[in-house]
C-alpha positions in Angstrom: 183.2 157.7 244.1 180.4 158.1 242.1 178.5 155.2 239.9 178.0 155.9 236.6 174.9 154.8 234.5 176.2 153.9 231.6 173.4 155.5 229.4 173.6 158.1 227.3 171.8 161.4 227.3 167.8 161.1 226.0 168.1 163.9 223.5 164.5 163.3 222.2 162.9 163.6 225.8 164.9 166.6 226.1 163.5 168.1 223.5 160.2 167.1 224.3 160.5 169.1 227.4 161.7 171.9 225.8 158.7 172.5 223.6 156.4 171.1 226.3 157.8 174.6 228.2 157.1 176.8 225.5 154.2 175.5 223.6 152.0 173.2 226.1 149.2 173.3 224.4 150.6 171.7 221.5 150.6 168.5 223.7 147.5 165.9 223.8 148.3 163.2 225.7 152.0 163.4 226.2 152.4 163.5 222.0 153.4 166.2 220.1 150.6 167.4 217.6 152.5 169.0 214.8 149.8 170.5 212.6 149.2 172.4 216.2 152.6 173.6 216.4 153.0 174.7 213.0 150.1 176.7 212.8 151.2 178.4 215.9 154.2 179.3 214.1 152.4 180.4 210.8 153.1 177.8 209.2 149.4 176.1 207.7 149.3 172.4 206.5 147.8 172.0 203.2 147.0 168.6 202.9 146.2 168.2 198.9 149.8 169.1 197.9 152.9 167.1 196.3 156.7 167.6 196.9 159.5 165.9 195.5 161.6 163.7 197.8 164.7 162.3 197.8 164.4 158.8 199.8 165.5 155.8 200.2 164.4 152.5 201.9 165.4 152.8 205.9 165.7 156.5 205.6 162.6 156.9 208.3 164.7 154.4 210.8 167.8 156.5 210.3 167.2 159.4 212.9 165.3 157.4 215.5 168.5 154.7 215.8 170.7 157.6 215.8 169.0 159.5 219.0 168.4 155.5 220.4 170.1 155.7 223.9 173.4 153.7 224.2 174.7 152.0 226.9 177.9 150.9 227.3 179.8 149.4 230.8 182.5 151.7 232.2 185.3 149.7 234.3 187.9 151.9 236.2 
């Protein structure tokens, strides 16, 4: 039989790996430099510029508590 874990699947690292495939050199260190990526892709950061937002306070933990990995105890 085999043991299972208990942990769920690391999206984010996933991820990670998939763009680490693709676009390496948008890596320093093991971190993702964004302004690198997007300007790979076109895309060019202009950095004096304003944008409305629609926000709220915890909005920024939201997606990182969502991917979080979970754990729970299977018993057959």
């Amino acid at each position: 039989m085999e043991k299972i874990d208990g942990l769920s699947k690391d999206i984010e690292q996933t991820e990670r790996e998939k763009l680490a495939s693709v676009f390496p050199q948008c890596f320093v260190e093991g971190k993702l430099d964004i302004d690198k990526l997007l300007s790979l892709c076109g895309e060019y950061i202009l950095k004096d510029f304003e944008k409305y937002e629609f926000t709220w306070k915890g909005k920024s933990e939201c997606l990182p508590l969502a991917q979080a990995l979970s754990s729970r105890k299977c018993e057959f």
